[in-house]
N, C-alpha and C positions, 0 to 999 in steps of 0.2 A: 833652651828648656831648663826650667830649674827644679830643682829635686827630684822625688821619685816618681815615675808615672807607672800603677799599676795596673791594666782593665782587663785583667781575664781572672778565670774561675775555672772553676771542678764541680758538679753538682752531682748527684745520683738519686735517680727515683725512678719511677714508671710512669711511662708512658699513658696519659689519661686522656687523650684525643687528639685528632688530626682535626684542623679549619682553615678554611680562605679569609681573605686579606678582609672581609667582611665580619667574620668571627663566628661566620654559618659552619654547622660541623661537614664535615667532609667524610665521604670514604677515598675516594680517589688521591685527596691529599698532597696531589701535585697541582701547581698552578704555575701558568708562565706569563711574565711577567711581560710591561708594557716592552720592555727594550728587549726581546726575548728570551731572556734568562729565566733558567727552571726553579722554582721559589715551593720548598716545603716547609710546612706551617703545623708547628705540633705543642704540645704540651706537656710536663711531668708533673706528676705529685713528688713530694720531697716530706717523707714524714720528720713531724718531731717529738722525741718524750719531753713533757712540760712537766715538770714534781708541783703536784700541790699542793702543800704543806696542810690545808685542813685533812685532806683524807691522808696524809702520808704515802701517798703513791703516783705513780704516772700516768698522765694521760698524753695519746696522743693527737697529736696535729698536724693537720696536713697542708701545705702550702703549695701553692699551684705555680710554674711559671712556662711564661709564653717562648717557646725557643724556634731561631728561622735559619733554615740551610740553603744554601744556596747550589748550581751547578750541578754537573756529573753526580757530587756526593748527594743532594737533592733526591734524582731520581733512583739512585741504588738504594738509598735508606728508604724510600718509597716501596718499595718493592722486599724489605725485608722487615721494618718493623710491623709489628703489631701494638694495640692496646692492652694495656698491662705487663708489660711486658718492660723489664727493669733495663733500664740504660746508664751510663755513664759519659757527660758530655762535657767535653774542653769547651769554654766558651771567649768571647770579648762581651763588650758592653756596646753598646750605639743608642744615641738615643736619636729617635726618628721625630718630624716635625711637619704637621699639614695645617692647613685652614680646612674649617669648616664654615659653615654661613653661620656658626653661634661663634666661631672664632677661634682663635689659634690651639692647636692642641699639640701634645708631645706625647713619647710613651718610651721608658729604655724597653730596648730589645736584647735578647740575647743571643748574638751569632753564633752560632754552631762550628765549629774549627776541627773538631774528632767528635766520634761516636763509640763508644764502646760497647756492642751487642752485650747484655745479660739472658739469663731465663724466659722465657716466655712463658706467658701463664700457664698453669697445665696442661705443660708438652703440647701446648699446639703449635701450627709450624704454620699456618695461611699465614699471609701478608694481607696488604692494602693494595698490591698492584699484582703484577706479572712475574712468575717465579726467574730467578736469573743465575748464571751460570757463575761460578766463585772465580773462576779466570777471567772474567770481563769487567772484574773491580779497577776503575780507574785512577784507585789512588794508593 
């Protein structure tokens, strides 16, 4: 290998929805995959201040990205996030690659590697699954 290879990240934003591998929105949020592996499929907004020099001030903008956990961590973060609800997530990079009958397509992914629980929207405390015990985190 020659020179530096970097492919992880830091992002932080809120959580803006759960969806299946179709990009139908989900509440359930969990989905298991062809070779049985547990596959959660979610989203953050990630705001930014943009200055725009005609008004002299900021606006913001929001940028969406598609983030996928896999495993144990899968189905615990199932069961504790919600939407809106601010995260912090360690990722890598992957880019994925199918056919379609219009032809080849790709998409980078963002693997989910750590979770960092934030705030949830005004003190709410539901999840997306089944409440769970804090001694049964598998990791």
């Amino acid at each position: 290998m020659s020179g530096l290879s970097i492919n992880q990240g830091v992002i932080t934003g809120n959580i803006s929805g759960f969806y299946n591998e179709d990009r139908s929105r989900s509440t359930t949020a969990v989905t298991v995959g062809k070779n049985g592996s547990t596959r959660l499929n979610f989203s953050i907004a990630h705001n930014v201040s943009i200055y725009v020099p005609e008004t002299r001030d900021y606006k913001d903008e929001a940028h969406f990205f598609d983030l996928v956990v896999w495993g144990k961590m899968a189905e615990f973060l199932a069961k504790e996030l919600v939407i809106g609800q601010q995260v912090t997530v360690g990722f890598s990079l992957r880019q994925d690659s199918w056919e379609t009958e219009n032809g080849k397509r790709s998409k980078i992914q963002l693997r989910v590697e750590s979770v960092v629980p934030g705030r949830k929207p005004n003190g709410k405390q539901e999840s997306v699954g089944e409440p769970v015990d804090p001694n049964s985190i598998p990791f």
